[in-house]
C-alpha positions as CSV (number, residue, x, y, z in Angstrom):
1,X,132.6,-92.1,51.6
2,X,130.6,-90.1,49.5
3,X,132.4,-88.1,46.4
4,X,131.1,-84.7,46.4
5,X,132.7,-82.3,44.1
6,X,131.9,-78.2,45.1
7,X,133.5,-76.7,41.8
8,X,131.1,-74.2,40.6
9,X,130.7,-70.4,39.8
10,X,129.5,-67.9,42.1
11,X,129.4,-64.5,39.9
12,X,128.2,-61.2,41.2
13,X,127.4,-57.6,39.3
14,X,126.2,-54.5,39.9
15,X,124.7,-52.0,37.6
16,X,124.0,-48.1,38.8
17,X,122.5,-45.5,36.8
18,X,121.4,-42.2,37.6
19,X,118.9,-41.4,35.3
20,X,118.4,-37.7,36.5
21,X,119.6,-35.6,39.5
22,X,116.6,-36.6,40.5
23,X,116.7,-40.3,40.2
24,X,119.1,-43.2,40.1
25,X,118.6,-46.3,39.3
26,X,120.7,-49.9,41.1
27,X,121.0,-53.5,40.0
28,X,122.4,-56.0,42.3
29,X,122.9,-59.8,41.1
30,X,125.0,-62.6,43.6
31,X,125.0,-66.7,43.6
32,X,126.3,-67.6,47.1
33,X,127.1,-70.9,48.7
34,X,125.9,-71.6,52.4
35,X,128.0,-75.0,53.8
36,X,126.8,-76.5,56.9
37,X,128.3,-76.1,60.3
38,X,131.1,-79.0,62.1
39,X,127.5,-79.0,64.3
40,X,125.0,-79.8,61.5
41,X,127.6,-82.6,59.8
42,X,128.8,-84.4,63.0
43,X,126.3,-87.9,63.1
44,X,126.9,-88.4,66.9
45,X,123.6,-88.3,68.7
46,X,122.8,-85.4,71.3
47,X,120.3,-86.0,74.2
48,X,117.8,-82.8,74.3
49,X,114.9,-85.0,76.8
50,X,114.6,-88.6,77.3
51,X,112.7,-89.1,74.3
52,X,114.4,-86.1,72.0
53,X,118.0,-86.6,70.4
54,X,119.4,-84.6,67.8
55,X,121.7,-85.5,65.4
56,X,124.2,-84.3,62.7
57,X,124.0,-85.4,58.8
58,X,127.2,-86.2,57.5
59,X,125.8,-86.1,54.1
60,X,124.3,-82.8,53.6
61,X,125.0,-80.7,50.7
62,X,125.6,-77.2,50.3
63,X,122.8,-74.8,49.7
64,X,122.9,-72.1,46.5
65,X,121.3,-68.9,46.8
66,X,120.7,-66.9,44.1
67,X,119.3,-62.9,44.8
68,X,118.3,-60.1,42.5
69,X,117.7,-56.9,43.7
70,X,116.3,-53.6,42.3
71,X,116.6,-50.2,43.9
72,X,115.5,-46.7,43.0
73,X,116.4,-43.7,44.9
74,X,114.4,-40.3,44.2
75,X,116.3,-37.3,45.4
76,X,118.3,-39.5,48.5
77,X,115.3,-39.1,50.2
78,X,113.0,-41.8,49.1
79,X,114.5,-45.1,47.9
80,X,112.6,-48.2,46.7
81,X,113.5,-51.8,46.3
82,X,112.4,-54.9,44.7
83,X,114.3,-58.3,45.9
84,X,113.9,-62.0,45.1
85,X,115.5,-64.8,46.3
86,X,115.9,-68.9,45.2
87,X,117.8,-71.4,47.2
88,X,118.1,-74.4,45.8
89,X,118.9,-77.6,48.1
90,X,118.2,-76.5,51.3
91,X,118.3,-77.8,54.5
92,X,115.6,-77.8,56.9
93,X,114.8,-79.6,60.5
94,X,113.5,-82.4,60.2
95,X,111.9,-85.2,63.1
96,X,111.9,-88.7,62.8
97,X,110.8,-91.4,64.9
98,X,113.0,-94.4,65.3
99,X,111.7,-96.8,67.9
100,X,110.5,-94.7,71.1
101,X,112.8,-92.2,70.1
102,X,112.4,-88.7,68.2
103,X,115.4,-87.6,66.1
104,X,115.8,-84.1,65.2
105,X,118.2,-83.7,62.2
106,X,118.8,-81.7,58.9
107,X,118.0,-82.8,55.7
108,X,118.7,-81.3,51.9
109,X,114.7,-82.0,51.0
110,X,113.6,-78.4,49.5
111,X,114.4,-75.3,47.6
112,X,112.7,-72.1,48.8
113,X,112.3,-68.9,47.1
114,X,110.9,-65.3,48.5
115,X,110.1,-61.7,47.2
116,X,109.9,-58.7,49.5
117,X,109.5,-54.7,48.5
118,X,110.9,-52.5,50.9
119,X,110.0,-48.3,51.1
120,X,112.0,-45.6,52.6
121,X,111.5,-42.1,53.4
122,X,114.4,-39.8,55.4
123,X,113.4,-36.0,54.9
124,X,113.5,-33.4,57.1
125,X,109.7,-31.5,57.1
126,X,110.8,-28.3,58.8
127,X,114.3,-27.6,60.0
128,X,113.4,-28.7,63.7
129,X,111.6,-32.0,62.7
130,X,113.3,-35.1,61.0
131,X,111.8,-38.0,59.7
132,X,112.7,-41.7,59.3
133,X,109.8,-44.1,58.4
134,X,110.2,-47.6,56.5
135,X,107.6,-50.2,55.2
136,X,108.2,-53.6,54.1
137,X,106.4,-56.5,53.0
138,X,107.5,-60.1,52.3
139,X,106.2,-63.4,50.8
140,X,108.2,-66.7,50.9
141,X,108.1,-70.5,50.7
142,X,109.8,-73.7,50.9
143,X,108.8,-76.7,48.8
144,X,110.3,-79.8,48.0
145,X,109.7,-84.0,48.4
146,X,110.1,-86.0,51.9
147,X,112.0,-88.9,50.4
148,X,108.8,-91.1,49.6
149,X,106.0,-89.6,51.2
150,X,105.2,-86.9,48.9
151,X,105.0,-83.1,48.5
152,X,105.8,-80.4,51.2
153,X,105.1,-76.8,51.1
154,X,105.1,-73.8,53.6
155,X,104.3,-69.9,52.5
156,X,104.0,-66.7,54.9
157,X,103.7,-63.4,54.5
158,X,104.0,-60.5,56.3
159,X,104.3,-57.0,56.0
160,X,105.4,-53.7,58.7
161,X,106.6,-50.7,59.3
162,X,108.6,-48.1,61.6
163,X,109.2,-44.9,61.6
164,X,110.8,-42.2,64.2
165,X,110.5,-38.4,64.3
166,X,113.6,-35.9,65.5
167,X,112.7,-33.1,67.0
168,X,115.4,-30.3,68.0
169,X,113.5,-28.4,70.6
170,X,117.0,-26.4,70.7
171,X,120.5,-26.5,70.0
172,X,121.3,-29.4,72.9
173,X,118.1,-30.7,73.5
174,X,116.1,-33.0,70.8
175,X,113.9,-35.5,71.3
176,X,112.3,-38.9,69.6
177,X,108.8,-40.5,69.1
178,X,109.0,-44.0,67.1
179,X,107.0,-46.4,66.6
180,X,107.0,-50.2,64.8
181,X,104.3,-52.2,63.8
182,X,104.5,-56.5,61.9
183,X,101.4,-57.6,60.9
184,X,100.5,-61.3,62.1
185,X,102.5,-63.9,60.2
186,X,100.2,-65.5,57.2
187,X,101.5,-69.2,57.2
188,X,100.4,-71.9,54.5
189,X,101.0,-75.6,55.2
190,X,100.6,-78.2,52.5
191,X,102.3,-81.4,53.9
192,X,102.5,-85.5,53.0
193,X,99.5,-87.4,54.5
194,X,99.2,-90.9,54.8
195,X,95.5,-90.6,52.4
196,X,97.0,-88.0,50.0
197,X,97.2,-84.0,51.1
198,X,95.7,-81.6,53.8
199,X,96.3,-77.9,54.2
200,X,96.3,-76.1,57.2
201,X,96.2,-72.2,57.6
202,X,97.7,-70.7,60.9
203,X,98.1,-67.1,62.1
204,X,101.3,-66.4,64.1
């Protein structure tokens, strides 16, 4: 039995200010804790193929998240906002290879951290047209040590929109054109080789 003690703090606060009619102004701060499922602890072995078991880890930790956010809002029509994000002991899928068989189980062997900016526009142009669109784009990674094989780090980033357009042709009959676009996923490998390091670039 491993002694594992979960006492810790998990403040939160929130800070508005409207700086004008025009503008106002939010900060959002939170520290959360993410345990692992009955699933992810139990150590019993699952069959997935003949070759492919997964497994529980009875000896994962919790992961700690913490997340700042930033939010302007000009007139409630188009609102802004900055967010970023570290984890610290997560837990990832990991494969290993025991014999002629492949165990898929999690492991607490990273921390991963990510920013993303989000837009948003809701207006009305004329009093027969409404419009919705929103933009976002993202960058995150997880880093961290396989236990004696060395360094392991993965970044993406993405970014995308939508956007939809109301039109009230009259006073029971409207109708919609939307649209959504992601750009291709941007995704960075740098991973433990047996001669030092390789990286690999993919596009999803």
């Amino acid at each position: 039995m491993t002694p594992s003690s979960y006492l810790n703090f998990f403040p939160s606060f929130a800070l508005t200010n409207n700086f004008s009619k025009n503008h106002s102004f939010n900060l959002n701060y939170s520290r959360r804790i993410n345990r692992p499922s009955y699933q992810d602890l139990n150590p019993f072995e699952y069959r997935i193929d003949e070759l492919t078991y997964y497994k529980g880890n009875a000896f994962i930790k919790p992961r700690y998240t913490d997340r700042l956010k930033i939010t302007n809002t000009f007139k409630s029509v188009l609102t802004t906002s900055l967010s970023y994000y570290y984890t610290s002991d997560d837990y990832n899928n990991i494969s290993r290879v025991d014999g002629n068989k492949i165990y898929n189980t999690l492991e607490n062997f990273s921390n991963s951290k990510g920013v993303s900016l989000n837009i948003s526009l809701d207006t009305s142009i004329v009093k027969w047209w409404e419009i919705n669109y929103n933009f976002f784009a993202q960058k995150s990674s997880i880093f961290g040590k396989f236990k004696g094989e060395g360094d392991y780090n993965v970044a993406n980033q993405n970014f995308g929109f939508n956007g939809s357009n109301n039109f009230k042709l009259n006073k029971s009959t409207t109708f919609e054109i939307s649209g959504y676009y992601r750009s291709r996923l941007d995704l960075c490998k740098q991973s433990p080789r047996a001669s030092g390091y390789w990286t690999k670039k993919e596009i999803i």
